[in-house]
N, C-alpha and C positions, 0 to 999 in steps of 0.2 A: 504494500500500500504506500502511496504516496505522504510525503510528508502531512499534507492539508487534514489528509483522514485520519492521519495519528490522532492531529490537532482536537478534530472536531468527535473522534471515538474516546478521546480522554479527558478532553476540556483543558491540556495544557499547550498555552498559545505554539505556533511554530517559533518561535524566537525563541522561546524555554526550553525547545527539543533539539533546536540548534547548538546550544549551551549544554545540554546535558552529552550530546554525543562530542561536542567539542572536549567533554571533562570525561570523559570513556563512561561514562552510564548507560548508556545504550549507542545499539550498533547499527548500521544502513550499508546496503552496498549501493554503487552508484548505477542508473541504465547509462545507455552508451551515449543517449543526450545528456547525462550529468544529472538526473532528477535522481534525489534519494528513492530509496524503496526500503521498506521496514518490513519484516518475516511482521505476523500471526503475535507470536510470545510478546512483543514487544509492547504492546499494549498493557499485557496485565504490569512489565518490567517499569515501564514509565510511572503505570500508577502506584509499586511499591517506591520508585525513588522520588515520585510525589509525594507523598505519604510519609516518608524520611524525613523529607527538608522541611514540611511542615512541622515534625516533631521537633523542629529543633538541630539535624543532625548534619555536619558539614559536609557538602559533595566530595571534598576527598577521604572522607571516611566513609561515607559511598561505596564510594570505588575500592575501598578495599573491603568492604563484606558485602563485594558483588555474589561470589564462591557461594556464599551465605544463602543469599535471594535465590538464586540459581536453581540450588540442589536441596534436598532435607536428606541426602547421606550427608557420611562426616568428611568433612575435609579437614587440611592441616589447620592446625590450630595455629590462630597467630600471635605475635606478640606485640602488646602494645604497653604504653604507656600507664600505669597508676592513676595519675588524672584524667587520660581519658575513658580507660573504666568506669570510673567512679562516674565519669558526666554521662556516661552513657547506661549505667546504672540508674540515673536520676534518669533520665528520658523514660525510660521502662516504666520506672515506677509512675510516670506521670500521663503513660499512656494507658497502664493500667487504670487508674484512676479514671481517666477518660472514658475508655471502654464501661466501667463498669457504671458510669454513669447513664451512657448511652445505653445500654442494655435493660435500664429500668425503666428510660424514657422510651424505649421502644417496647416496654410492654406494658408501659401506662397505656400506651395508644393504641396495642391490639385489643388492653381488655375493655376498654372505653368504645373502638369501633364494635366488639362482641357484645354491648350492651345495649349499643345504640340502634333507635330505629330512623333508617335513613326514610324520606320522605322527598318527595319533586322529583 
């Protein structure tokens, strides 16, 4: 798929996908007239490294728990940094807290719509 459909299958503009393959978060080969083309995968790829940068998480630490995104075998385990554990530690806990917030508000609203009687 062309770049415009990433765009408009994920909601993140073409200039942010420019950037993101510019920082190796996602890949495209080129057609023989120079247009990007994005595999299938790349969709759900964009919206985990959406989803990242909104947590909080810097696109070069992205890039390196691509391996992560990727797969759910184990790969080599990497080494990083003390502080960045720890800040990436706090992201966790902060998405949890999000998640579990979300998860109440989506079941306010199913058992609210199972109550209700829709009418017009």
């Amino acid at each position: 798929m062309r770049i415009g459909e990433l765009s408009a299958r994920t909601g993140v503009p073409t200039r942010l996908l420019r950037y993101y393959e510019e920082q190796g978060l996602v890949s495209s080969t080129r057609e023989h007239n120079g247009y990007r083309d994005y595999a299938e995968p790349a969709i759900e790829r964009v919206t985990q490294v959406r989803g990242l940068i909104e947590a909080g998480i810097p696109t070069a630490v992205i890039r390196d728990m691509l391996p992560c995104l990727a797969s759910t075998s184990v790969v080599e385990a990497p080494v990083i940094q003390r502080e960045l554990a720890e800040t990436l530690a706090e992201r966790r806990a902060q998405l949890e807290q999000r998640i579990g917030c979300l998860t109440k508000n989506r079941d306010a609203i199913s058992s609210y719509l199972e109550r209700a009687t829709v009418t017009g």
